[in-house]
C-alpha positions, 0 to 999 in steps of 0.5 A: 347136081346134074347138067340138065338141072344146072341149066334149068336154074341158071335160065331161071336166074336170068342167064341166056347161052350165047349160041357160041362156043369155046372148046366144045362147050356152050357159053353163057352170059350173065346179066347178074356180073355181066360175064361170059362164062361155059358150062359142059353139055353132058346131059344127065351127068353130075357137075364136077364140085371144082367145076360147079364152083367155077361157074357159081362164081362166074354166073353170080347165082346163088344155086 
């Protein structure tokens, strides 16, 4: 899954950014585990498998 399609489904789901940052990377919060978590910003690039993993689980979306 690429970044840009990340974000379109998690927006779908309910989750917003922040507008803040940690370490360069955009976080966002949701309303589903009522969590901040961050995702990269690369655009067209594919998620890491470790990395999707990670914010599946800290998001709560089933992706």
């Amino acid at each position: 899954m690429k970044y840009n399609e990340l974000h379109r489904k998690l927006r779908l789901a309910g989750c917003y950014p922040t507008g803040k940052t940690r370490n360069g990377h955009p976080e966002w919060f949701s309303p589903i585990t009522n969590q901040c978590f961050t995702t990269g910003y690369h655009g067209k690039e594919e998620v890491a498998k470790g990395t999707f993993f990670s914010i599946k689980k800290s998001s709560g979306v089933k992706l």
